[in-house]
C-alpha positions as CSV (number, residue, x, y, z in Angstrom):
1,X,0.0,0.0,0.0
2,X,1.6,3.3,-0.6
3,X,2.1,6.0,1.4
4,X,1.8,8.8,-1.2
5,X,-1.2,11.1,-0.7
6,X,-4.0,10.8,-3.2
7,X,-6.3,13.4,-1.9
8,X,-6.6,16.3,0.0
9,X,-9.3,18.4,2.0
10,X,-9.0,21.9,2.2
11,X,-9.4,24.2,4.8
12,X,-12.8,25.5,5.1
13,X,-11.8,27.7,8.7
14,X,-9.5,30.4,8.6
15,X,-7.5,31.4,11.9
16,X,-10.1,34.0,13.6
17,X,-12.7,30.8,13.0
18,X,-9.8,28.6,14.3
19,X,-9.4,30.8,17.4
20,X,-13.2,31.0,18.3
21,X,-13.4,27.6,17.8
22,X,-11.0,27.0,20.8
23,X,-12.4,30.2,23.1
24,X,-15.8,28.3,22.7
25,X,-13.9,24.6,24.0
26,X,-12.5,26.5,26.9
27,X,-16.1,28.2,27.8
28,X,-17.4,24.9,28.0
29,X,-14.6,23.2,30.3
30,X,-15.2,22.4,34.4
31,X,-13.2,23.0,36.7
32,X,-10.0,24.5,34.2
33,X,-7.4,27.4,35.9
34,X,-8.2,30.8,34.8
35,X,-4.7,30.3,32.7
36,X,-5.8,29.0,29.7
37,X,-9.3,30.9,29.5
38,X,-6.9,34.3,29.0
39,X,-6.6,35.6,25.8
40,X,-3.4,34.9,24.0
41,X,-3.1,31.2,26.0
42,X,-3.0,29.3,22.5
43,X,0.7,29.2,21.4
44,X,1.8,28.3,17.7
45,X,-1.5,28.3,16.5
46,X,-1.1,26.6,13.2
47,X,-2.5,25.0,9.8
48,X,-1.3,21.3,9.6
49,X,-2.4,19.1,6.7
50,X,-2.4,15.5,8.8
51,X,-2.5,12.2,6.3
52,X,-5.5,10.0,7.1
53,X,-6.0,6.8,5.6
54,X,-9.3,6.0,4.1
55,X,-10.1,2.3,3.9
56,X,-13.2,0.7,1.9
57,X,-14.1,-3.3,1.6
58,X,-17.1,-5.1,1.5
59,X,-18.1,-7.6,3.9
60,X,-20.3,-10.4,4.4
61,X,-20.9,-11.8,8.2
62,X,-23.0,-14.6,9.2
63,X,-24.5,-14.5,12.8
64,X,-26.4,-16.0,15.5
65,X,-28.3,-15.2,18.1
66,X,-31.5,-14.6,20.1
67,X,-34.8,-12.4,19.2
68,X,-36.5,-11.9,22.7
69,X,-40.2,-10.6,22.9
70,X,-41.4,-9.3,25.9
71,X,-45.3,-10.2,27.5
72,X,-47.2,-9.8,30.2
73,X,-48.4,-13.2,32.9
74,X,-51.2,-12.2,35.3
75,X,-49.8,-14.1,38.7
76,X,-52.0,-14.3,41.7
77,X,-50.7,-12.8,44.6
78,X,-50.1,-15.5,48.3
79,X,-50.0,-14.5,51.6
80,X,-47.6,-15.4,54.4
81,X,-48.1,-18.7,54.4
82,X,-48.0,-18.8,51.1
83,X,-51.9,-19.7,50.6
84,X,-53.4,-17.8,47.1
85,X,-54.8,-14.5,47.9
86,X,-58.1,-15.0,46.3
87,X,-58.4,-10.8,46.2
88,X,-55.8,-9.5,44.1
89,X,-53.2,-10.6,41.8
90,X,-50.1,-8.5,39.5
91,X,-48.3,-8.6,36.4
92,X,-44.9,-9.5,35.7
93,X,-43.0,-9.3,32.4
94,X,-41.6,-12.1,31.0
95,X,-39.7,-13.0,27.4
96,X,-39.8,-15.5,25.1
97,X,-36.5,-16.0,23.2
98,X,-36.3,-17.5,19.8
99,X,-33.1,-18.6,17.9
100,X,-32.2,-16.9,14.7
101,X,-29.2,-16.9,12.4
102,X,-28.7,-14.5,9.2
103,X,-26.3,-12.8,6.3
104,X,-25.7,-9.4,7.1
105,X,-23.5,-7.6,3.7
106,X,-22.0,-4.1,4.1
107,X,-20.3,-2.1,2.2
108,X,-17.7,0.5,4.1
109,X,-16.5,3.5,1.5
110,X,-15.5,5.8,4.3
111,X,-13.4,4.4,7.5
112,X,-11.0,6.5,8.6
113,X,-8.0,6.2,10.4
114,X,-5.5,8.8,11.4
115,X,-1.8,7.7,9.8
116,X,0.2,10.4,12.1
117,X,1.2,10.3,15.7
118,X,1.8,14.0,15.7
119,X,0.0,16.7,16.0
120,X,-1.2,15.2,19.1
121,X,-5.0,14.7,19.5
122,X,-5.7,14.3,15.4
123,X,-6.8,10.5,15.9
124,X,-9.7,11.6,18.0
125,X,-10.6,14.1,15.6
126,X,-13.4,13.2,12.8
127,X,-16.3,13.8,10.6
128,X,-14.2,14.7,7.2
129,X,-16.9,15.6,4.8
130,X,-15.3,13.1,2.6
131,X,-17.3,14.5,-0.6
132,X,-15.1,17.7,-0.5
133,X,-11.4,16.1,-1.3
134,X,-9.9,17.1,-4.3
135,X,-6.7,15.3,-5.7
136,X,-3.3,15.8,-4.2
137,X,-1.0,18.3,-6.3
138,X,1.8,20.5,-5.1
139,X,-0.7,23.3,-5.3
140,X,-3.1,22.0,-3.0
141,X,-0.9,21.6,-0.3
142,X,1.0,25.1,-0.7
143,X,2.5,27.2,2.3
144,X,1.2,24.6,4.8
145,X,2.9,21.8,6.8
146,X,2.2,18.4,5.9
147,X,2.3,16.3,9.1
148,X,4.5,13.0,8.3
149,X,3.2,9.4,8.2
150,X,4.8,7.3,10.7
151,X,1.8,5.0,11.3
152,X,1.5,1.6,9.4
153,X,-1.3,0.5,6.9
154,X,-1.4,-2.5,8.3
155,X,-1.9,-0.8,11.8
156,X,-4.6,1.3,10.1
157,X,-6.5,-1.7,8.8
158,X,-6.6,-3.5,11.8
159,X,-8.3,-0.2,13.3
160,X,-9.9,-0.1,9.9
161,X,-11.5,-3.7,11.1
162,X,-12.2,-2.9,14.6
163,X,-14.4,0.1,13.6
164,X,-16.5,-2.1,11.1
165,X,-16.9,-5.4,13.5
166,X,-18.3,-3.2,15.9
167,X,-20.4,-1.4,13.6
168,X,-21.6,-5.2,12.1
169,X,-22.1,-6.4,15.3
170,X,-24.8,-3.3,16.1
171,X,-26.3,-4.3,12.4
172,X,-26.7,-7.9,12.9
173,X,-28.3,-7.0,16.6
174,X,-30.6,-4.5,14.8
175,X,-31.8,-7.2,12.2
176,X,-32.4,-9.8,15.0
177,X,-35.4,-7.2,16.0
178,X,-37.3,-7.8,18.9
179,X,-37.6,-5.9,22.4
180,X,-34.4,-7.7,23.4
181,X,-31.1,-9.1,21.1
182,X,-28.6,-11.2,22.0
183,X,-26.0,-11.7,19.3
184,X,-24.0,-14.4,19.9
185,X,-21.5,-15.0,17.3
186,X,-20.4,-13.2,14.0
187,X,-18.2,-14.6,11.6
188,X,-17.0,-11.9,8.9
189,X,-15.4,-11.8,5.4
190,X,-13.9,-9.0,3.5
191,X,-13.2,-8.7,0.6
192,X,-12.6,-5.8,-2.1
193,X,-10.1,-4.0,0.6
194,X,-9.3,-0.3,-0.7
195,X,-7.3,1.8,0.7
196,X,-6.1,5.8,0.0
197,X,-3.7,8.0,2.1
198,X,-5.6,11.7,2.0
199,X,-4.8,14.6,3.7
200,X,-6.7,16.1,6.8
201,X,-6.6,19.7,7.6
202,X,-5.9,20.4,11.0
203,X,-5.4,23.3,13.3
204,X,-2.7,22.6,15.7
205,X,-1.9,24.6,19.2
206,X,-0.4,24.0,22.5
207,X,-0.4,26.0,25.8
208,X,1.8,26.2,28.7
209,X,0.7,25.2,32.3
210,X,2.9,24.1,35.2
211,X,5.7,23.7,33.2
212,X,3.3,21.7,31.2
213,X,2.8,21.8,27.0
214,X,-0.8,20.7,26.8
215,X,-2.0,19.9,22.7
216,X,-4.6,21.0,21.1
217,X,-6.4,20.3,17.1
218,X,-9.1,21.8,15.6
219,X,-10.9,20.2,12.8
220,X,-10.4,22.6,9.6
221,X,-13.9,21.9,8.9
222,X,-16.4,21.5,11.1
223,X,-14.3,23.0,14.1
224,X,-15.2,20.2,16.6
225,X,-11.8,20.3,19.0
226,X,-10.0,17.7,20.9
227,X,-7.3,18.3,23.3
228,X,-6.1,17.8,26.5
229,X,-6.1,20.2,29.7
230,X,-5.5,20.6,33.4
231,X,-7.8,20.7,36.3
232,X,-7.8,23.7,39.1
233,X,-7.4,21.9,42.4
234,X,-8.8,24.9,44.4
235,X,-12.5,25.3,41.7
236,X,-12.2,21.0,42.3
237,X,-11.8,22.0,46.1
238,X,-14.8,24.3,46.2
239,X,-17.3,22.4,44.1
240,X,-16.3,19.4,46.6
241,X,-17.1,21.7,49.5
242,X,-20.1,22.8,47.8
243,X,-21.6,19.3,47.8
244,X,-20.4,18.2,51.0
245,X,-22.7,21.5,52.2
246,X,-25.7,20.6,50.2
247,X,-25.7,16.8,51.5
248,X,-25.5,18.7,55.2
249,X,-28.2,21.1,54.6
250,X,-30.5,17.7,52.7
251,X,-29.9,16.1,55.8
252,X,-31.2,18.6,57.9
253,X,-34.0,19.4,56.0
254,X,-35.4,15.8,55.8
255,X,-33.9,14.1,58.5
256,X,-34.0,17.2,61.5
């Protein structure tokens, strides 16, 4: 499999959209220092094209399981002694299971897998918009760094694999039907493996915090951010008091 791009997404967010996209991230983090909410935080705020590997196949997979149907059973109710309580009785809920077996075929066009360790944070990151690549040129990739690939396509598939066995084994329990599914085994083929090495754009930043570099990325297209930051101990501290006072004042209130 090679390693040379084939396609590339362009950037849809310019820096300002970059920037709000990570002032809108920090609003909505708990419990983080007042640090990295001051403006100016984000160091080395930056465009990165990241290579992404796009895998496609067809599969077939043959399962078994159960298809359970909940219903209702009117059970009279005893006493003590266990004697029947001629003057009432209750429902319970019971299920009947039946065994079923099936073909489930997929097709998978659009699995993607990150191909670069660095910037950190761009294997979390997703939703490509893969109908907006165009081909790979010189051009296309102009002024801006191109991350390197340093993870294996054989690594990629067996992610690759993983993401579409989990995503059969949701289909096959979704076939089954029923008010209850039990799938209990799946035996999967591919076949018709493709695979194409695009690049991702990516906003990459970092801040400083107790002698700390802490990454950031910010999808280039939908501006959906991953990264990683501290906690303050002393806001941790006070929402912990906090709720150590509202148990004390619950107590008193129900309990005198």
């Amino acid at each position: 499999m090679s390693d040379i791009p084939r396609a590339v997404i362009p950037f849809v967010l310019d820096r300002v959209a970059a920037e709000a996209a990570l002032s809108r991230w920090v609003e909505g983090l708990w419990f983080v220092p007042r640090g990295i909410r001051r403006p100016g935080a984000f160091e080395n705020l930056r465009p990165v094209f990241v290579p992404y590997r796009v895998f496609e196949a067809d599969t077939v997979s043959h399962y078994e399981g159960w298809h359970g149907e909940h219903h209702w059973v009117e059970r009279g109710v005893h006493d003590a002694d266990g004697r029947p309580d001629l003057t009432g009785s209750h429902e319970t809920r019971e299920t009947s299971w039946r065994r079923v077996r099936g073909t489930l075929e997929r097709h998978y066009g659009d699995v993607v897998v990150c191909a670069a360790t660095r910037p950190e944070g761009a294997d979390r990151l997703d939703s490509w918009l893969l109908n907006k690549v165009v081909a790979h040129t010189p051009e296309a990739v102009q002024g801006v760094e191109v991350a390197a690939v340093d993870a294996s396509a054989e690594a990629g598939w067996e992610r690759a694999e993983q993401v579409m066995r989990r995503s059969i084994e949701w289909a096959c329990a979704e076939e089954i039907g029923g008010d209850e599914q039990r799938v209990e085994t799946v035996e999967t083929t591919l076949s018709n493996p493709v695979h194409t090495l695009a690049l991702m754009p990516v906003w990459a930043a970092s801040y400083r915090f107790r002698g700390r570099e802490w990454p950031v990325v910010v999808n280039g297209r939908t501006g959906r951010v991953e990264g990683q930051h501290p906690y303050s101990r002393v806001r941790l501290a006070a929402a912990f008091a906090g709720l150590v006072a509202l148990a004390e004042l619950t107590r008193q209130v129900f309990f005198g």
